[in-house]
C-alpha positions as CSV (number, residue, x, y, z in Angstrom):
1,X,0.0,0.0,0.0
2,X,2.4,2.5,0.6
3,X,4.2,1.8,-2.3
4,X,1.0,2.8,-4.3
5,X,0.4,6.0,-2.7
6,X,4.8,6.9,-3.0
7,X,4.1,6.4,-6.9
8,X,0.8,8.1,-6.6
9,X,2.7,11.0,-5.4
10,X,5.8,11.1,-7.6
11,X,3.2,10.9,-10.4
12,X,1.3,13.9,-9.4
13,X,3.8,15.6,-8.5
14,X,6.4,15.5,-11.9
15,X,2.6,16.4,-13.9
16,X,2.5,19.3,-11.8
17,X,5.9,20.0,-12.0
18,X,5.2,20.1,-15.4
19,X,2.5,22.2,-15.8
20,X,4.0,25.1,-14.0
21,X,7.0,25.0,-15.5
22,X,7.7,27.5,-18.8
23,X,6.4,26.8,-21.6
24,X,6.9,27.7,-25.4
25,X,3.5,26.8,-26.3
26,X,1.8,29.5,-25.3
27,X,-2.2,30.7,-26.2
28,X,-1.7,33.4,-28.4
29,X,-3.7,32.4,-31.4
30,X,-7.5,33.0,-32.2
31,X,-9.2,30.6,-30.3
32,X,-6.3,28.7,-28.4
33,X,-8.4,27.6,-25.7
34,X,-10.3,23.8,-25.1
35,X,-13.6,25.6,-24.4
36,X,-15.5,22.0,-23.8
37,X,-15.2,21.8,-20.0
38,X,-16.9,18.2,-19.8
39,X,-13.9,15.2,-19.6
40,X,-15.4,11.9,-20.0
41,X,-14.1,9.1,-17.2
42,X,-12.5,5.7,-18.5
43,X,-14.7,3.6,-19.2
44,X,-16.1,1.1,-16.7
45,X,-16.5,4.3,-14.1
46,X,-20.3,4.4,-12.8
47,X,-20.8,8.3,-13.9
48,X,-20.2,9.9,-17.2
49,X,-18.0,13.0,-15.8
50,X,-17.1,12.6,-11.8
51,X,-14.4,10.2,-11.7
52,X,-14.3,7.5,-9.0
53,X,-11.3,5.4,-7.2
54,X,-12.8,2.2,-9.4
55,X,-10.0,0.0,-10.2
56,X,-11.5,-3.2,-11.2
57,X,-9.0,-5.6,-11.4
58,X,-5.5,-6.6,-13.2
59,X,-4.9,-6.7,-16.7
60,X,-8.4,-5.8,-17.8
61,X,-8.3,-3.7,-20.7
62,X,-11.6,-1.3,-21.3
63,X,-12.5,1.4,-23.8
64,X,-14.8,3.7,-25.2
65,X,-16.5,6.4,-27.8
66,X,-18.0,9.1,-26.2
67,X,-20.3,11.3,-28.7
68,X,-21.0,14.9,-26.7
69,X,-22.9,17.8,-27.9
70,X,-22.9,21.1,-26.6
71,X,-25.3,24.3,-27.4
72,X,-23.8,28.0,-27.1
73,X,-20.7,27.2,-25.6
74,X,-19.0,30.7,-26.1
75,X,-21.5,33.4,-26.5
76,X,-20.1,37.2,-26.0
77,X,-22.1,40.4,-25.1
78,X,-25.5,40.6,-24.4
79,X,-27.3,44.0,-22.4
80,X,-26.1,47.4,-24.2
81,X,-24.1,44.9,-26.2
82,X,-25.2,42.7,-28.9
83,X,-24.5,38.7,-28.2
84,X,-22.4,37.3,-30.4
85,X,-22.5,33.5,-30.6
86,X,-18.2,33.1,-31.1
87,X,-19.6,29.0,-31.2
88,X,-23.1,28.2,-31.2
89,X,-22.5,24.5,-31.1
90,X,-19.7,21.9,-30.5
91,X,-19.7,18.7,-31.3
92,X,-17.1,16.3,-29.8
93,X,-16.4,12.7,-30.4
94,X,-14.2,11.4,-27.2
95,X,-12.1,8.3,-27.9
96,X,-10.3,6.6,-25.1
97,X,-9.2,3.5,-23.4
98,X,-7.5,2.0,-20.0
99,X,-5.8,-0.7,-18.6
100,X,-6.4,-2.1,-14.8
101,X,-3.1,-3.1,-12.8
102,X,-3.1,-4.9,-9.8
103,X,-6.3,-3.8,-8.7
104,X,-5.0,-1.2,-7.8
105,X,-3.6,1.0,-10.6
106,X,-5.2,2.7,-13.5
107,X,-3.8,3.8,-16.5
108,X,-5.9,5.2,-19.2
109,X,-5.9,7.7,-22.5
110,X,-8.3,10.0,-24.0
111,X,-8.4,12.2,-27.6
112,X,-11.3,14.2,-28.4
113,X,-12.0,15.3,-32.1
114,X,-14.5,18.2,-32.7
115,X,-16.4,16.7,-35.5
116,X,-18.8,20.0,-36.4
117,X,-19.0,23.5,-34.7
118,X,-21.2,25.9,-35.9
119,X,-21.5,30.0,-34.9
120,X,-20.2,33.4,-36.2
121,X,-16.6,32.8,-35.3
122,X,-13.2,34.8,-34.2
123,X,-14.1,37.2,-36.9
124,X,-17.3,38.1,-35.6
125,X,-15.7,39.1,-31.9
126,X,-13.4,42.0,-33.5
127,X,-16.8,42.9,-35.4
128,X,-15.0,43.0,-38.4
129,X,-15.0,41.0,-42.0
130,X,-17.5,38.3,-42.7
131,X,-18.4,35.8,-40.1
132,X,-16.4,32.6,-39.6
133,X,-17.7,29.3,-38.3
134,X,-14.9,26.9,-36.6
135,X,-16.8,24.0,-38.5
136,X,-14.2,22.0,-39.8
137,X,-13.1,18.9,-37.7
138,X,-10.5,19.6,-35.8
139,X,-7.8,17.4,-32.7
140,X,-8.4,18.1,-29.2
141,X,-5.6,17.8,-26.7
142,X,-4.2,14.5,-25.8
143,X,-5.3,13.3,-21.7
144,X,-3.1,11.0,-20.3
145,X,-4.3,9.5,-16.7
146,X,-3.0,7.7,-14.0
147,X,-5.1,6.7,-11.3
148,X,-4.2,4.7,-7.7
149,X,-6.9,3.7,-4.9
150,X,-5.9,3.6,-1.6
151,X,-8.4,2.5,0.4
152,X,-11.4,0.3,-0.1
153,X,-12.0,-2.6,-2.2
154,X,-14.2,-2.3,-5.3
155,X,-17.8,-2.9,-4.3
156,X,-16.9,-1.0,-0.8
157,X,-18.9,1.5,0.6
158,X,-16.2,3.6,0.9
159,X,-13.0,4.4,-1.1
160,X,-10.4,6.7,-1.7
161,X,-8.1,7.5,-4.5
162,X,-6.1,10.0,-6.6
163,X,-5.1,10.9,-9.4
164,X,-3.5,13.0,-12.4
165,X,-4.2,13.6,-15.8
166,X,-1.9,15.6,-18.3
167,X,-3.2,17.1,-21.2
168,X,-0.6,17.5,-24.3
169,X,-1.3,20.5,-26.5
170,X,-2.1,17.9,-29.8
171,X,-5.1,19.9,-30.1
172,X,-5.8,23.0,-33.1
173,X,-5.2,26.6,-32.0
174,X,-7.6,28.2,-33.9
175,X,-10.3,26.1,-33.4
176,X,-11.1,26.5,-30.0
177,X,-10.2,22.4,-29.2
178,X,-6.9,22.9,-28.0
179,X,-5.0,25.2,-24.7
180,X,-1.9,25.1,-27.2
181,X,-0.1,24.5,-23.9
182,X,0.2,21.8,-20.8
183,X,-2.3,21.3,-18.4
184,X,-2.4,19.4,-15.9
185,X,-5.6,17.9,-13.1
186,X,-4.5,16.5,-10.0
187,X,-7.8,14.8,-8.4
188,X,-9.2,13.8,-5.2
189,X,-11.8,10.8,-5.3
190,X,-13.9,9.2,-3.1
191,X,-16.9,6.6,-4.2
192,X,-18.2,3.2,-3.3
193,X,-21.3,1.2,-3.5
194,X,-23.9,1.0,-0.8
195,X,-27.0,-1.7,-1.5
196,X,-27.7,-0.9,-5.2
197,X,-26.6,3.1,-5.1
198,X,-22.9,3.6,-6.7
199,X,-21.4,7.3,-6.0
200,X,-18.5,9.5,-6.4
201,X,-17.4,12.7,-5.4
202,X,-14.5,14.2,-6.9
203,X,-12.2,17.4,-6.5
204,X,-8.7,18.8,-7.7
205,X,-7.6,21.7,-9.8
206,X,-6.7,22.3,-13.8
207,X,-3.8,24.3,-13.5
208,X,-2.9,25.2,-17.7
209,X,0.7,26.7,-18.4
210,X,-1.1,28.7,-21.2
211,X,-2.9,31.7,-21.1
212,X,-6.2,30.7,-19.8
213,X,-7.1,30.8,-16.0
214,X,-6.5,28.3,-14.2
215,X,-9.9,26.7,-12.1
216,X,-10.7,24.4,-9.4
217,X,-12.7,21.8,-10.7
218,X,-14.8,19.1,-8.4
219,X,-18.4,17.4,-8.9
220,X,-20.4,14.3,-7.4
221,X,-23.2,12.0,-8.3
222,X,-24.8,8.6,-7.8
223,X,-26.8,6.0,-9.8
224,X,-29.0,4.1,-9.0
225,X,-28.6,-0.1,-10.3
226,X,-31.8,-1.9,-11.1
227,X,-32.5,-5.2,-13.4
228,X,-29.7,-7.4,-11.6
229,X,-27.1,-4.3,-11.9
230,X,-27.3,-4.0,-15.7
231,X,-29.6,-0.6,-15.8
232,X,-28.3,2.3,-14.3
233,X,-29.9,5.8,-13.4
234,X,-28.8,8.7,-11.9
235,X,-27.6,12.4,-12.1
236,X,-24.3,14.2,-11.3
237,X,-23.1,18.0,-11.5
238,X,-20.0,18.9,-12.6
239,X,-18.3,22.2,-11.7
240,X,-15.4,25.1,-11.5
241,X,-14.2,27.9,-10.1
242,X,-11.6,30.1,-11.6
243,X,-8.7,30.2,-9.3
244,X,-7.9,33.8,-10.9
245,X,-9.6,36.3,-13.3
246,X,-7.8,36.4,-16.6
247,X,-8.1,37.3,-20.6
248,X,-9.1,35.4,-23.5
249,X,-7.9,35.9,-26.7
250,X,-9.8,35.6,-29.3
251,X,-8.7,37.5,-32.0
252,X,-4.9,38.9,-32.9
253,X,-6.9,42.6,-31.8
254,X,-9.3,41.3,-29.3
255,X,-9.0,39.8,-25.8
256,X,-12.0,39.0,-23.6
257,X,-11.2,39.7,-19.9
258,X,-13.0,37.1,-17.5
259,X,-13.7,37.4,-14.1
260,X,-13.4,35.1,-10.9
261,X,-16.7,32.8,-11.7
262,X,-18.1,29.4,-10.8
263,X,-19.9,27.6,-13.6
264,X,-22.2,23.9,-13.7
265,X,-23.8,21.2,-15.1
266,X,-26.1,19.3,-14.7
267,X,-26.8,15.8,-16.3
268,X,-29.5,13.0,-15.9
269,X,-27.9,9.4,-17.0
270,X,-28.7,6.3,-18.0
271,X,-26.3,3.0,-18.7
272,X,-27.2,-0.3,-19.8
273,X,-25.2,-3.4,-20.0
274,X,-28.0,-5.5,-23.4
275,X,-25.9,-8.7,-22.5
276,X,-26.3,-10.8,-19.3
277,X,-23.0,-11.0,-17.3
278,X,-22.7,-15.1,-18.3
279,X,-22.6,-13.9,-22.0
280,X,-19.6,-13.2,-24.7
281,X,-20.4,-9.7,-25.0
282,X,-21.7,-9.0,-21.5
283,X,-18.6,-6.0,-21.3
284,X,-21.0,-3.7,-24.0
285,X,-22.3,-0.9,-22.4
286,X,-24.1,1.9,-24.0
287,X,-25.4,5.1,-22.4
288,X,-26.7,8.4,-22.8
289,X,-27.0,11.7,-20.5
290,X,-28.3,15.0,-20.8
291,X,-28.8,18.2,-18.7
292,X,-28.6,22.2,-18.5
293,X,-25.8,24.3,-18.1
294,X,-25.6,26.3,-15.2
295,X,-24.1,30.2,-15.2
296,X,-22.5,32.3,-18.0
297,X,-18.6,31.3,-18.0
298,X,-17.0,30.9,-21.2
299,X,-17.2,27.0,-21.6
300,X,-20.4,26.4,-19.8
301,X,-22.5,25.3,-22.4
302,X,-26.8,26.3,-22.4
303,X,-27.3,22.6,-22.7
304,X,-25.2,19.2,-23.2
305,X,-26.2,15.4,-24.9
306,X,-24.2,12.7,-24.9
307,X,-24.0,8.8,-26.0
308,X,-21.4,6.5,-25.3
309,X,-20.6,3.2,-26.5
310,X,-17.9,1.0,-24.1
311,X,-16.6,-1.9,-23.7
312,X,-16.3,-2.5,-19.8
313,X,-16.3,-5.9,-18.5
314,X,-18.8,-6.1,-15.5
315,X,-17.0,-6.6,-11.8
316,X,-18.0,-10.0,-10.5
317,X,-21.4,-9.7,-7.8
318,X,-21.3,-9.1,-4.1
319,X,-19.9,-11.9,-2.2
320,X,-18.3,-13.1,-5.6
321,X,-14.9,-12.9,-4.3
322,X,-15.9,-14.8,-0.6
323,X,-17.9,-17.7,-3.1
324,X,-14.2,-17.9,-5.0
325,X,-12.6,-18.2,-1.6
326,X,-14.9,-20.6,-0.2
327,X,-14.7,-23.0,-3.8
328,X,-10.9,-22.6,-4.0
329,X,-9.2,-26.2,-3.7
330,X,-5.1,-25.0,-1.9
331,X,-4.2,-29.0,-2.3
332,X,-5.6,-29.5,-5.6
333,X,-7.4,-32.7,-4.6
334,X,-10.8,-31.9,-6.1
335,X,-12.4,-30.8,-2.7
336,X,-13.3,-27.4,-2.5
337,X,-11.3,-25.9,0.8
338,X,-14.7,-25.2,1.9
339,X,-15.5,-28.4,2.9
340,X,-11.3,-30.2,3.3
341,X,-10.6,-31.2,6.3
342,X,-6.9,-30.8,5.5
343,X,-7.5,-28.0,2.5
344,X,-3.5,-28.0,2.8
345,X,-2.9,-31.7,2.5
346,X,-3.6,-33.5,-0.6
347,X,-6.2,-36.6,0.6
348,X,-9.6,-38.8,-0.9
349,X,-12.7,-37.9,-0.6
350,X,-14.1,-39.3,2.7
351,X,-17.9,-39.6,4.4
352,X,-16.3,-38.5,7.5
353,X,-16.5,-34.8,7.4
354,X,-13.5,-34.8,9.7
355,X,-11.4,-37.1,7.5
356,X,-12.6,-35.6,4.0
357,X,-9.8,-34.5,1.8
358,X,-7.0,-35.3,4.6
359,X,-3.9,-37.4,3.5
360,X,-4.3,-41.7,4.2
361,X,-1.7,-42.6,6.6
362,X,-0.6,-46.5,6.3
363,X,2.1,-47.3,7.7
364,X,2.6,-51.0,6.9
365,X,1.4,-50.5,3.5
366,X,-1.2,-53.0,3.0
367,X,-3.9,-50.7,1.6
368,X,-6.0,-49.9,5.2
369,X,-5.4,-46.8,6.7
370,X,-4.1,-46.5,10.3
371,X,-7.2,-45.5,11.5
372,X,-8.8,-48.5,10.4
373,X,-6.1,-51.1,10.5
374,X,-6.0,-53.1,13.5
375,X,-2.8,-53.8,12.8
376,X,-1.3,-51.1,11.7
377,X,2.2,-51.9,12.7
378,X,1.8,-55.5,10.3
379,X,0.9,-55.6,6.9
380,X,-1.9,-57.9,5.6
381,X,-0.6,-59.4,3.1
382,X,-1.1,-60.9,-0.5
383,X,-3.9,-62.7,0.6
384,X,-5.8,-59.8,1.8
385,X,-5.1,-61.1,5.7
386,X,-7.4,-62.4,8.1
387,X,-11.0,-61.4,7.2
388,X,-12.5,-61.3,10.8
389,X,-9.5,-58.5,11.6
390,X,-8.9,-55.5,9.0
391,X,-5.8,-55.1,7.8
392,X,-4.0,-57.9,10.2
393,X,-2.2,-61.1,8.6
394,X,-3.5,-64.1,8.1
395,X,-2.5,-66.3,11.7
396,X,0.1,-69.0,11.3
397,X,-1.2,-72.3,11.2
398,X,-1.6,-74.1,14.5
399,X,-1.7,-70.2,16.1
400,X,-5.2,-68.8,17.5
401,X,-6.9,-65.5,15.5
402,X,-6.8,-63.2,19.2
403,X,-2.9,-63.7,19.7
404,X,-1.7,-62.5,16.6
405,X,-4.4,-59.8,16.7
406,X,-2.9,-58.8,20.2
407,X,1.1,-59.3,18.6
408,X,-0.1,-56.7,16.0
409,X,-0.8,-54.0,18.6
């Protein structure tokens, strides 16, 4: 354990190191800033944006394509001012994977690709030339994650983890996708499962290296599991704060000062595994969520929809792991431990409860165990001994049954 939470740390701590550290990337063209402020989890997590300490498992690889839509993400003006809808509409497509370790480690990837945007355009901000919609598809920035629980198993009520995520400045800088610099989102989660309820809470910060203020960023949620666990239903909110007040730019001529805001959302989710948990494709998992958006910060969209499709195998039922325990066979002798009498020794099966699965001792040989040899000390023989004592010897001719019986013991 606490060699998971030294990594933990070292991990979080070069990212950050990172992040604040100079950078030649910096925001200085139209529209470098990643104005989505929704970041799917890896798949197999319970919500759709509020991260939880879920490991599940080692070696399990899980993915996903994350469709998200969001209206009026950047509008400007508004009172004595005309608005200006800078983007009316983004449209992301989020494509990720991860990989458990140890049951105890997660490491995962995300790229998002704006597929369409829609809305007047940088042009339009400077009021000046005709209007220019970001529509063509353009590469978001690059999330790498790293995730470690430290307490809790999954299926607890309770657990705790961090984590960090870096974000690479792969995206476009005009096309309001990309920070065109590091960022980086060290996290605090908690989550577990109580009866058929499943919730996080998350918190940590996205400090950028660009431009663009940095915010505190934190959320929670639950779902509710009905059908045998394969529906889900539930809602979450999502939020920031900006740490500082700041400027956009949005043009070469025009930045947009911002002030110290907080900004939410708000979605209403659904998941379903179609496949029972005994079948092939029982990891499939498709989902969809929807929900306003709540304040005016740049980002903060006037509504959000979303679909996913994932590939997440389920985590084995309540009591699974106690029912593997139980049916686990240490000596390999076909008796489950549950039920050995000697689940370390390797032995027959036995009506006795007490002797079932424990080794035969014999120490003459003759086939009868000590316990039932009446003679244990003197083997029976070829001849199968003398049938009115188990496992004695025949008696020598001209000597009585009872004697030899008693030279035995």
């Amino acid at each position: 354990m606490r060699g998971f939470i030294t990594v933990g740390a070292a991990l979080a701590g070069a990212l950050i190191g990172i992040a604040l550290g100079p950078s030649s990337a910096r925001a200085e063209g139209p529209g470098a800033v990643a104005l989505s402020r929704f970041e799917p989890t890896p798949a197999g997590d319970p919500l759709f944006g509020v991260p939880s300490p879920f490991i599940g498992g080692h070696l399990v690889p899980r993915g996903l394509a994350l469709f998200d839509h969001a209206e009026d993400p950047l509008t400007l003006g508004g009172g004595a001012s005309p608005e200006r809808a800078i983007v009316g509409s983004q449209s992301l497509l989020h494509v990720g994977g991860s990989l458990s370790l140890w049951d105890r480690l997660l490491v995962s990837a995300s790229l998002p690709l704006a597929l369409a945007q829609s809305g007047d355009g940088a042009a339009a901000a400077a009021g000046a030339g005709a209007p220019e919609a970001p529509s063509s598809p353009a590469l978001g920035d690059l999330r790498l994650g790293v995730r470690v629980r430290l307490l809790g198993d999954d299926g607890d009520p309770f657990q705790l983890g961090t984590s960090a995520s870096l974000h690479l400045p792969t995206g476009s800088s005009d096309a309001y996708v990309g920070d065109g610099a590091v960022r980086v989102t060290p996290q605090l989660l908690l989550g577990g499962r109580i009866a058929r309820v499943v919730w996080s809470v998350a918190a940590g910060a996205v400090m950028r290296s660009s431009e663009s203020p940095s915010t505190l960023a934190y959320g929670g949620g639950a779902g509710v599991l009905l059908w045998d666990d394969r529906l889900q239903l539930g809602p979450e909110v999502l939020a920031e704060t900006m740490l500082q007040g700041g400027s956009l730019s949005l043009t070469a001529r025009e930045r947009v000062e911002v002030e110290r805001t907080t900004s939410a959302e708000l979605l209403l989710g659904a998941r379903f595994r179609p496949f029972r948990p005994s079948r092939p494709l029982a990891g499939l998992v498709v989902g969809a969520a929807a929900g306003p958006g709540i304040g005016d910060a740049i980002g903060t969209p006037s509504f959000r929809a979303m679909g996913t499709v994932a590939w997440a195998p389920p985590a084995p039922p309540a009591g699974a792991a106690a029912d593997a325990g139980a049916n686990a066979d240490p000596d390999m002798d076909g008796i489950p431990g549950a039920r050995d009498a000697c689940p370390y020794a390797h032995g027959p099966a036995s009506a006795d409860a007490k002797r079932n699965g424990c080794p035969v001792e014999d120490e003459d040989e003759d086939g009868v165990a000590d316990q039932d040899d009446l003679c244990p000390h003197a083997a029976a023989g070829s001849g199968g001994g003398d049938p009115s004592r188990r496992g004695c010897p025949e008696p020598a001719q001209g000597e009585q049954g009872p004697a030899a019986g008693g030279a035995g013991r």
